[in-house]
C-alpha positions as CSV (number, residue, x, y, z in Angstrom):
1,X,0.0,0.0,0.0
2,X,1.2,3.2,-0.9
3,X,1.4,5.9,2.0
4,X,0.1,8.9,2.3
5,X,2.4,12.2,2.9
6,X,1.4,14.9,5.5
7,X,2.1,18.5,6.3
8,X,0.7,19.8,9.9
9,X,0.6,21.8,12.8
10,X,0.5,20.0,15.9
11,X,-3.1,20.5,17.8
12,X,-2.4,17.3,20.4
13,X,0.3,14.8,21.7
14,X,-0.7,12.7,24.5
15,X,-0.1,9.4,25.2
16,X,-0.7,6.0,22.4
17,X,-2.0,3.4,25.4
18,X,-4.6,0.3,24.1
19,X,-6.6,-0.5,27.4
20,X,-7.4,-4.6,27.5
21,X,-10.2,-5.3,30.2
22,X,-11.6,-8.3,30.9
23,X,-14.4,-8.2,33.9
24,X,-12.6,-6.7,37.0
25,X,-9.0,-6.8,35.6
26,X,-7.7,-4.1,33.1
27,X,-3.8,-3.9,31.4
28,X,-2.2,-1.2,29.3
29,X,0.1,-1.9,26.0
30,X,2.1,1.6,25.7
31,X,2.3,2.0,21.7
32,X,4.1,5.0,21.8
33,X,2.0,8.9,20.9
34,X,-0.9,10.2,19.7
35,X,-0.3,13.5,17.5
36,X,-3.2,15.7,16.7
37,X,-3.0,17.8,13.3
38,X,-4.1,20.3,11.2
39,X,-3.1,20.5,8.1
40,X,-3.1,18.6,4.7
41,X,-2.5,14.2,3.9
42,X,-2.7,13.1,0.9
43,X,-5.5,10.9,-0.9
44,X,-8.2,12.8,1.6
45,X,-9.9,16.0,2.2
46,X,-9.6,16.0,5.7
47,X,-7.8,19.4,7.7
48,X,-7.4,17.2,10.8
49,X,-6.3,14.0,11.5
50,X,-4.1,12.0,13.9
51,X,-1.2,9.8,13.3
52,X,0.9,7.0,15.8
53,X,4.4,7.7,16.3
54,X,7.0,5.3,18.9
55,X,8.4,6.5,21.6
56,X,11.9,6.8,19.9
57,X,10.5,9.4,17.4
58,X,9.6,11.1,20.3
59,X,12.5,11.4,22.5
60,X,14.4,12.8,19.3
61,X,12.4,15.1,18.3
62,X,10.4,16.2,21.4
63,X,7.2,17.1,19.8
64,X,4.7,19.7,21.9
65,X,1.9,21.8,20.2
66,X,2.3,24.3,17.6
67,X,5.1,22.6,16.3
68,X,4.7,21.8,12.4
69,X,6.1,19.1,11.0
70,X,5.7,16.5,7.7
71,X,6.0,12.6,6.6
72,X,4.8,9.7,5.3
73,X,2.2,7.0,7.3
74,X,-0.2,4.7,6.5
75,X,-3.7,4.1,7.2
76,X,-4.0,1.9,10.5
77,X,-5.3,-1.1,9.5
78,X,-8.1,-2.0,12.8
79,X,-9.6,1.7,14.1
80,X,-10.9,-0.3,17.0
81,X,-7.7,-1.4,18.2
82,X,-5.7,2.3,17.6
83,X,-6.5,5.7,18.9
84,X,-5.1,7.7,15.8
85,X,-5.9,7.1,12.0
86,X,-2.4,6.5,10.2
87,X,1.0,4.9,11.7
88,X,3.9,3.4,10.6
89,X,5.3,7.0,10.2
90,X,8.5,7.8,8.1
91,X,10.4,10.2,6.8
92,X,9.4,12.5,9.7
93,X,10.4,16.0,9.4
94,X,10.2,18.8,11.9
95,X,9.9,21.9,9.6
96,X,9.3,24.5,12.4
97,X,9.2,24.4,16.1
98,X,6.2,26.6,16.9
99,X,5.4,29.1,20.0
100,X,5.2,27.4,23.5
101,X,1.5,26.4,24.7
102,X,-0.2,27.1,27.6
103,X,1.8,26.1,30.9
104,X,-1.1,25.6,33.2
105,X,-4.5,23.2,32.5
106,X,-4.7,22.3,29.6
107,X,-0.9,21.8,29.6
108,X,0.5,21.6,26.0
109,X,4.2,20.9,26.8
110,X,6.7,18.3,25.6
111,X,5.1,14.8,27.3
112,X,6.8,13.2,29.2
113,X,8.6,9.4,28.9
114,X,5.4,6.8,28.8
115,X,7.4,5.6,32.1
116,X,6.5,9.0,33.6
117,X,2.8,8.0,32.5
118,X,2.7,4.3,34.0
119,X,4.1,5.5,37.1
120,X,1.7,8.6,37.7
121,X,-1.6,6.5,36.9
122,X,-4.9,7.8,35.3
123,X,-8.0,8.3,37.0
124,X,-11.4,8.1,34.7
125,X,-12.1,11.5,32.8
126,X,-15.8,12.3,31.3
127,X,-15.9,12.3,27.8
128,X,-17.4,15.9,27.6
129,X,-15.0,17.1,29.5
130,X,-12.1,15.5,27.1
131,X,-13.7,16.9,24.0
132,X,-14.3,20.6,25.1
133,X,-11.1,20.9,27.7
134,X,-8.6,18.4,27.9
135,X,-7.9,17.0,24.2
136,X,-4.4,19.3,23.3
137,X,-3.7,18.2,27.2
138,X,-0.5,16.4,27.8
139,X,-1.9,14.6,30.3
140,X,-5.6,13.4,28.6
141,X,-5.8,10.0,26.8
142,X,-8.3,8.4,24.8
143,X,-7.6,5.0,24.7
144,X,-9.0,2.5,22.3
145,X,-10.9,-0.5,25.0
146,X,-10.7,-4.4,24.0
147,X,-13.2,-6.0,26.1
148,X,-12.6,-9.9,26.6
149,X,-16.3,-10.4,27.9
150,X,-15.7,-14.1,28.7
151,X,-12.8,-13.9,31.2
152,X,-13.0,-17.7,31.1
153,X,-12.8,-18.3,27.0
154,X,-10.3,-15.6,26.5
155,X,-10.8,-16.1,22.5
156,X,-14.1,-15.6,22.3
157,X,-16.5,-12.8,22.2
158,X,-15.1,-9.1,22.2
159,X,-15.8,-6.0,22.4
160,X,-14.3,-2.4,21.8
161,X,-15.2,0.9,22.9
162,X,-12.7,4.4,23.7
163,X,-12.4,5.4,27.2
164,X,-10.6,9.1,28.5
165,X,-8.2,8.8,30.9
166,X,-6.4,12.0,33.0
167,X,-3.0,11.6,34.6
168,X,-2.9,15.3,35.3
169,X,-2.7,16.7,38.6
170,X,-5.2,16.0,41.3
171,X,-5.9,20.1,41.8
172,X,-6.3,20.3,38.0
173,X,-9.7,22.4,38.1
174,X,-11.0,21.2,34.3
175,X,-11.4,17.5,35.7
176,X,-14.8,15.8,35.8
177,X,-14.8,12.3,36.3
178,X,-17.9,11.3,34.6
179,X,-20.3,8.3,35.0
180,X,-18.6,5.0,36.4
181,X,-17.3,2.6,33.9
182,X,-19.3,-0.6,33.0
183,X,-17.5,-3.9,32.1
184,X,-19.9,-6.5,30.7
185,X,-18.9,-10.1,31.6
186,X,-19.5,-13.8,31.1
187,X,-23.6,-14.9,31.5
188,X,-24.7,-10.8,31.5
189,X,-22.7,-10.2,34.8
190,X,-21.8,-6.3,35.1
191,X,-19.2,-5.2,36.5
192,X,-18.8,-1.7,38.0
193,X,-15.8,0.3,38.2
194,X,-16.0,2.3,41.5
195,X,-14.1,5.4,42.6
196,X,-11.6,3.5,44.8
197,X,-10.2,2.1,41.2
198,X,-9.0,5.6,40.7
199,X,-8.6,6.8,43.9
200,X,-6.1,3.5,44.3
201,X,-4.6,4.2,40.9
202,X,-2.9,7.7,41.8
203,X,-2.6,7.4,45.7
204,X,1.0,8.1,45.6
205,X,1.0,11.3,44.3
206,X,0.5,14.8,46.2
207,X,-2.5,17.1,45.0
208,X,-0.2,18.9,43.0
209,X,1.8,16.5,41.2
């Protein structure tokens, strides 16, 4: 398949994280980032549009928002299964680094290592609130969901959904946590993903951090 070349300005860089869950228990696979742009991609008519890069492209080029860059990539070949629409990036270019984003909520810095992420841990972040405040936020992820609904018969049934995720400060002022999450498991059992799932998942860290 032939790629596609793009020219853009980056909007968003957060995290690349696939979220497996099966019933009560939930692992990460850390792909790499997810970049946000506008600009132009050949073979589509679309201003915006979001491509996968590793973690290695990152640490050399240490990408943040506003910075405009170009490449080749190709169309990801399950949408369920990515949080972007093209990967395999090459030939990456950064043709400008642009004007520094905002420092406070949402923060638009260079992202950290996705060490730095795994060690911080998410709590649940409401959809809404993703869309309209958090999406050029370092710290927001949407991550694409594979749900193994038989934990038992771990090939059979699936199914796939996105879920938002902050790993931003406790004090950040934007968060809203949104509705509970829902897991669907084996015979129609449910199960419920309380507050002490989050509340566990960043314990360690100070209000601030």
């Amino acid at each position: 398949m032939d790629k596609s070349t793009f020219t853009g300005t980056i909007i968003s860089i957060q995290p690349r994280i696939r979220l497996t869950r099966s019933f009560d228990e939930a692992s990460h696979t850390y792909l790499g980032y997810a970049i946000k742009l506008e600009g132009e991609i050949s073979n589509s008519d679309n201003t915006n549009f979001s491509i996968g890069i590793g973690k290695a492209a990152h640490a050399k080029h240490q990408f943040k928002v506003n910075d405009v860059i170009s490449g080749e990539c190709l169309p990801v070949p399950d949408p369920d299964m990515e949080p972007v629409e093209y990967y395999k990036v090459s030939k990456l270019k950064v043709i400008s680094k642009g004007e520094q984003g905002s420092n406070s909520s949402p923060w638009e810095l260079v992202p950290p290592e996705l060490e730095v992420y795994r060690e911080r841990g998410h709590r649940r972040l409401a959809a809404r609130t993703y869309d309209t405040k958090c999406s050029s936020c370092m710290w927001g992820c949407r991550m694409p969901v594979e749900i193994i609904v038989d934990n038992w018969n771990p090939r059979g049934r699936r199914k796939y959904r996105f879920e938002t995720f902050c790993y931003g400060p406790l004090s950040c002022k934007l968060y809203k946590a949104g509705p509970n999450r829902k897991v669907e498991g084996r015979n129609g059992m449910v199960y419920v993903e309380e507050d002490w799932v989050d509340a566990m998942n960043v314990e360690h860290r100070g209000e601030d951090e």
